[in-house]
ZAKELO-544573 format. One record per residue (C-alpha): x, y, z; residue in one letter. Coordinates in steps of 0.25 Angstrom, whole numbers, padded with zeros to 4 digits, always signed. Each point is the difference from the previous one (the first is absolute). Layout:
N
XYZA ...
% end
This chain:
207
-0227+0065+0544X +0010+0010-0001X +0008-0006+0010X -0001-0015-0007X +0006+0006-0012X +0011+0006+0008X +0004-0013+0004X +0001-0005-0011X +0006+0008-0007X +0012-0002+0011X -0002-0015-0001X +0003+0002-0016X +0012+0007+0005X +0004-0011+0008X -0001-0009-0011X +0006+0007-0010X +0013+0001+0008X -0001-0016+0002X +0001+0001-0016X +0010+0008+0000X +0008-0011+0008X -0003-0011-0006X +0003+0006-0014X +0015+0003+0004X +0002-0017+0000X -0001+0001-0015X +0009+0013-0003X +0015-0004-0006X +0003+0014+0000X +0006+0007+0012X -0006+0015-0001X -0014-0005-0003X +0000-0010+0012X +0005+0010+0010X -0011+0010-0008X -0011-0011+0004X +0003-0001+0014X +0001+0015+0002X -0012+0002-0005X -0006-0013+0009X +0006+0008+0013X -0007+0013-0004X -0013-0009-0001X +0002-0007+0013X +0004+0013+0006X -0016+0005-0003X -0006-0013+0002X +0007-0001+0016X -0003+0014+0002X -0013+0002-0002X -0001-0013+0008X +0009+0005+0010X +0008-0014+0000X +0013+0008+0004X +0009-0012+0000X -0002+0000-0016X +0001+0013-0001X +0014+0000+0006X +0004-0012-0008X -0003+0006-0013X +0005+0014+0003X +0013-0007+0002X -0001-0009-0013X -0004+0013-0008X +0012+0008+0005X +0009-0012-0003X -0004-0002-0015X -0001+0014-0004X +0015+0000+0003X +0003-0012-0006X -0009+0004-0012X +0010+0011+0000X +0012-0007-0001X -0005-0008-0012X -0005+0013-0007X +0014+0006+0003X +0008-0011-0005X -0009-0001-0014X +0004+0013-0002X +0014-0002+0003X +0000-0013-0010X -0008+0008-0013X +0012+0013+0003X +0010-0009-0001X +0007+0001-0013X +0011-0009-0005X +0008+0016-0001X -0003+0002+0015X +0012+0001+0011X +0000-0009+0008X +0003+0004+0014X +0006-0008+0010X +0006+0010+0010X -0011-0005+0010X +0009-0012+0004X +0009+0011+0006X -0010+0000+0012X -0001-0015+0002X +0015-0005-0003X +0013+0001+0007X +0009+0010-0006X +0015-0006-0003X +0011+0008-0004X +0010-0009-0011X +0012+0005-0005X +0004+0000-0016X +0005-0013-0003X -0008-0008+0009X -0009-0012-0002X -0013+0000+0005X -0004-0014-0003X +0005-0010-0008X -0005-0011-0008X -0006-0012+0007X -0001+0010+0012X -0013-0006+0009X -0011+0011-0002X -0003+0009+0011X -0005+0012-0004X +0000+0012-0012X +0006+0013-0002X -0004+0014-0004X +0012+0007-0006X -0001+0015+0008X +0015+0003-0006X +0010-0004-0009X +0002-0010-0011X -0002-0014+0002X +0004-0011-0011X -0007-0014-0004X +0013-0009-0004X -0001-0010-0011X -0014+0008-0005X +0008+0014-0005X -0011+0009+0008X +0002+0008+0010X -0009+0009+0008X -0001+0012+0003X -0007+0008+0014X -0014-0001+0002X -0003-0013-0004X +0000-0014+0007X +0006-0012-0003X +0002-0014+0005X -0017-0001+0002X +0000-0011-0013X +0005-0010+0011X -0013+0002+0008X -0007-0004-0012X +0010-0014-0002X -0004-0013+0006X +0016-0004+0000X +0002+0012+0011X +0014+0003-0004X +0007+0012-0006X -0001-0001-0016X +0014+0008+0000X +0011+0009+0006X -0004+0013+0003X +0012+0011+0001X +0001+0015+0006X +0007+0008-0014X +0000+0012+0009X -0001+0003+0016X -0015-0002+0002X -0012+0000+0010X -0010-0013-0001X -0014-0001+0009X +0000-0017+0004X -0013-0002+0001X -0004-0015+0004X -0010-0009-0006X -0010+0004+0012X +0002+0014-0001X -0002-0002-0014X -0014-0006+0000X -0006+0010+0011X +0007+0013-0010X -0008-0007-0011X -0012-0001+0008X +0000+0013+0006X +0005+0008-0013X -0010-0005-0011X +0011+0010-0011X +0012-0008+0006X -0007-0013-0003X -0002+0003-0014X +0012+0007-0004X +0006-0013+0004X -0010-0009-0007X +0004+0008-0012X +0016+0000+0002X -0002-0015+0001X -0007-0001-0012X +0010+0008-0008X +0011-0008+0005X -0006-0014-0002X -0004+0004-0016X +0015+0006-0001X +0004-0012+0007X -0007-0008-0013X +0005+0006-0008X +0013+0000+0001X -0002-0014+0003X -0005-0002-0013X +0011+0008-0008X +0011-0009+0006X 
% end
Protein backbone atom coordinates (compact mmCIF):
# COMPACT_ATOMS: atom_id res chain seq x y z
CA UNK A 1 0.00 0.00 0.00
CA UNK A 2 2.77 2.18 1.02
CA UNK A 3 4.60 1.56 -1.95
CA UNK A 4 1.38 2.63 -4.20
CA UNK A 5 1.30 5.80 -2.43
CA UNK A 6 4.73 6.34 -3.15
CA UNK A 7 4.25 6.15 -6.82
CA UNK A 8 1.93 8.31 -6.70
CA UNK A 9 3.01 10.73 -5.15
CA UNK A 10 6.08 10.71 -7.85
CA UNK A 11 3.60 10.39 -10.64
CA UNK A 12 1.99 13.82 -9.02
CA UNK A 13 5.30 15.06 -9.49
CA UNK A 14 5.43 14.36 -12.83
CA UNK A 15 2.44 16.09 -13.54
CA UNK A 16 2.84 19.01 -11.95
CA UNK A 17 6.21 19.72 -13.85
CA UNK A 18 3.87 19.03 -17.19
CA UNK A 19 1.84 22.06 -15.59
CA UNK A 20 4.48 24.04 -14.95
CA UNK A 21 5.35 23.83 -18.82
CA UNK A 22 2.50 24.22 -20.29
CA UNK A 23 1.68 27.45 -17.93
CA UNK A 24 4.84 29.12 -19.45
CA UNK A 25 2.80 29.34 -23.05
CA UNK A 26 0.46 31.90 -21.31
CA UNK A 27 3.18 34.16 -19.46
CA UNK A 28 3.92 37.75 -21.18
CA UNK A 29 6.26 38.43 -18.69
CA UNK A 30 9.93 37.36 -19.16
CA UNK A 31 11.08 36.63 -15.30
CA UNK A 32 8.00 34.69 -14.52
CA UNK A 33 8.06 32.47 -17.65
CA UNK A 34 11.98 31.56 -17.03
CA UNK A 35 10.42 31.17 -13.08
CA UNK A 36 7.97 28.51 -14.49
CA UNK A 37 10.32 26.60 -16.30
CA UNK A 38 12.79 26.57 -13.59
CA UNK A 39 10.58 25.21 -11.38
CA UNK A 40 9.28 22.50 -14.27
CA UNK A 41 13.10 21.19 -14.52
CA UNK A 42 13.37 21.00 -10.69
CA UNK A 43 10.21 18.77 -10.98
CA UNK A 44 11.29 16.74 -13.88
CA UNK A 45 14.60 16.51 -12.23
CA UNK A 46 12.62 14.32 -9.23
CA UNK A 47 10.14 12.64 -11.31
CA UNK A 48 13.37 11.09 -13.81
CA UNK A 49 15.29 10.29 -10.92
CA UNK A 50 13.34 8.55 -8.86
CA UNK A 51 12.47 6.61 -12.11
CA UNK A 52 15.86 6.46 -13.16
CA UNK A 53 15.18 7.79 -16.85
CA UNK A 54 18.61 9.34 -17.00
CA UNK A 55 18.31 10.77 -20.49
CA UNK A 56 15.61 13.27 -18.77
CA UNK A 57 17.50 13.71 -16.13
CA UNK A 58 20.31 15.14 -17.95
CA UNK A 59 18.07 17.19 -20.09
CA UNK A 60 16.64 19.06 -17.50
CA UNK A 61 19.70 19.51 -15.33
CA UNK A 62 20.90 21.47 -18.47
CA UNK A 63 17.65 23.56 -18.92
CA UNK A 64 17.75 24.40 -15.10
CA UNK A 65 21.27 25.49 -15.28
CA UNK A 66 20.67 27.51 -18.40
CA UNK A 67 17.40 29.42 -16.92
CA UNK A 68 18.79 30.14 -13.59
CA UNK A 69 21.23 32.25 -15.45
CA UNK A 70 19.13 33.63 -17.71
CA UNK A 71 16.62 34.27 -14.79
CA UNK A 72 19.66 36.30 -13.67
CA UNK A 73 20.34 38.36 -16.15
CA UNK A 74 16.79 39.56 -16.26
CA UNK A 75 16.78 40.17 -12.46
CA UNK A 76 20.10 42.16 -12.92
CA UNK A 77 18.97 44.24 -15.69
CA UNK A 78 15.64 45.19 -13.47
CA UNK A 79 17.58 46.39 -11.08
CA UNK A 80 19.84 48.20 -13.20
CA UNK A 81 16.54 49.95 -15.11
CA UNK A 82 14.70 50.96 -11.30
CA UNK A 83 18.56 52.67 -10.12
CA UNK A 84 18.73 54.52 -13.09
CA UNK A 85 17.96 58.07 -12.46
CA UNK A 86 17.43 60.72 -14.98
CA UNK A 87 20.89 62.40 -12.46
CA UNK A 88 22.91 59.27 -13.20
CA UNK A 89 26.29 59.31 -15.06
CA UNK A 90 26.33 57.75 -17.81
CA UNK A 91 29.39 55.83 -18.59
CA UNK A 92 30.54 54.94 -21.82
CA UNK A 93 34.18 54.30 -21.28
CA UNK A 94 33.32 50.48 -22.09
CA UNK A 95 33.40 51.38 -25.99
CA UNK A 96 37.24 51.88 -25.38
CA UNK A 97 37.56 47.98 -25.33
CA UNK A 98 35.59 47.39 -28.53
CA UNK A 99 36.75 50.41 -30.83
CA UNK A 100 39.66 51.44 -32.82
CA UNK A 101 41.39 54.05 -31.02
CA UNK A 102 42.41 57.35 -33.48
CA UNK A 103 44.56 59.82 -32.70
CA UNK A 104 43.05 63.58 -34.58
CA UNK A 105 44.79 66.65 -34.39
CA UNK A 106 42.97 70.09 -33.41
CA UNK A 107 41.36 71.46 -36.34
CA UNK A 108 40.46 68.43 -38.06
CA UNK A 109 37.28 67.02 -39.32
CA UNK A 110 36.06 63.78 -38.23
CA UNK A 111 33.02 63.61 -40.51
CA UNK A 112 31.06 65.84 -42.27
CA UNK A 113 27.55 66.29 -43.31
CA UNK A 114 26.06 63.86 -45.84
CA UNK A 115 29.03 61.71 -44.66
CA UNK A 116 27.78 57.62 -45.30
CA UNK A 117 27.33 56.31 -41.67
CA UNK A 118 29.85 53.75 -40.61
CA UNK A 119 30.31 53.86 -37.11
CA UNK A 120 30.27 56.12 -33.58
CA UNK A 121 32.74 57.56 -31.44
CA UNK A 122 33.60 57.80 -27.74
CA UNK A 123 35.37 60.84 -27.00
CA UNK A 124 38.47 59.48 -24.64
CA UNK A 125 40.29 63.28 -24.94
CA UNK A 126 39.82 66.67 -26.17
CA UNK A 127 37.05 68.74 -27.33
CA UNK A 128 35.01 68.02 -30.23
CA UNK A 129 32.42 70.65 -31.87
CA UNK A 130 28.95 69.97 -33.58
CA UNK A 131 28.93 72.84 -36.46
CA UNK A 132 25.81 74.56 -37.48
CA UNK A 133 24.25 73.10 -33.81
CA UNK A 134 26.69 75.49 -31.33
CA UNK A 135 27.35 72.20 -29.08
CA UNK A 136 30.35 70.79 -28.41
CA UNK A 137 31.46 67.80 -26.40
CA UNK A 138 33.45 67.22 -24.22
CA UNK A 139 35.53 63.64 -23.07
CA UNK A 140 33.87 60.83 -21.93
CA UNK A 141 30.89 60.87 -24.02
CA UNK A 142 29.82 59.48 -27.56
CA UNK A 143 28.67 60.99 -30.25
CA UNK A 144 27.73 60.31 -33.84
CA UNK A 145 25.22 57.15 -32.42
CA UNK A 146 21.91 59.26 -33.52
CA UNK A 147 22.80 58.19 -36.94
CA UNK A 148 22.32 54.28 -35.94
CA UNK A 149 18.89 55.30 -34.95
CA UNK A 150 17.98 57.29 -38.63
CA UNK A 151 16.68 55.41 -41.44
CA UNK A 152 18.28 58.19 -44.02
CA UNK A 153 21.89 56.60 -42.83
CA UNK A 154 23.75 59.78 -43.27
CA UNK A 155 25.79 62.19 -41.14
CA UNK A 156 23.03 64.83 -39.79
CA UNK A 157 26.15 67.30 -39.58
CA UNK A 158 29.93 68.14 -39.40
CA UNK A 159 31.73 67.15 -36.74
CA UNK A 160 35.07 69.28 -35.84
CA UNK A 161 38.19 68.30 -33.36
CA UNK A 162 38.41 72.20 -31.32
CA UNK A 163 41.37 70.59 -29.49
CA UNK A 164 44.08 67.52 -30.22
CA UNK A 165 41.81 64.55 -29.31
CA UNK A 166 41.56 60.84 -28.83
CA UNK A 167 38.20 59.02 -30.33
CA UNK A 168 37.31 55.05 -30.11
CA UNK A 169 35.57 54.19 -33.88
CA UNK A 170 33.34 51.66 -32.88
CA UNK A 171 31.40 50.20 -36.04
CA UNK A 172 27.59 49.39 -36.24
CA UNK A 173 28.46 45.74 -35.48
CA UNK A 174 30.64 46.20 -32.55
CA UNK A 175 28.07 48.55 -31.45
CA UNK A 176 25.21 45.96 -31.38
CA UNK A 177 27.20 42.98 -29.60
CA UNK A 178 28.69 46.14 -26.81
CA UNK A 179 24.94 46.83 -26.33
CA UNK A 180 24.20 43.08 -25.91
CA UNK A 181 27.01 42.21 -23.72
CA UNK A 182 27.08 45.43 -21.48
CA UNK A 183 23.26 45.67 -20.46
CA UNK A 184 24.66 49.56 -18.65
CA UNK A 185 26.15 50.55 -22.15
CA UNK A 186 22.79 49.80 -23.55
CA UNK A 187 20.96 52.06 -21.47
CA UNK A 188 23.11 54.84 -20.89
CA UNK A 189 22.73 54.97 -24.64
CA UNK A 190 18.89 54.45 -24.71
CA UNK A 191 18.75 57.46 -22.37
CA UNK A 192 21.40 59.77 -24.30
CA UNK A 193 19.30 59.25 -27.26
CA UNK A 194 16.28 60.17 -25.78
CA UNK A 195 17.63 63.29 -24.39
CA UNK A 196 18.94 64.19 -27.61
CA UNK A 197 15.75 63.52 -29.54
CA UNK A 198 13.53 65.65 -26.85
CA UNK A 199 16.28 68.55 -27.14
CA UNK A 200 16.18 67.93 -30.73
CA UNK A 201 12.17 68.96 -30.56
CA UNK A 202 12.60 71.38 -28.95
CA UNK A 203 14.58 73.46 -30.50
CA UNK A 204 12.74 72.41 -33.55
CA UNK A 205 9.83 73.86 -31.96
CA UNK A 206 11.28 77.23 -30.79
CA UNK A 207 12.63 77.92 -34.45
Amino acid sequence: MESITTNYMIEAVGWLAVLFKLATLSMNSMIWLRVLVILSSVCFIIYSALFQIWPLLAIEVVLLCVNAYRLYELIALRRLVTHMTDDSEADFSAAMAYGKRRDIQAGDVLFEKGDPVDSLYYLAEGLVEIEGQDVTVPAGNIFGEMAFFNSSAVRMATVRCVEDTVVYEVNEKRFARLQYEDPKFAMSVMRLVTKRLVANAAHTQEA
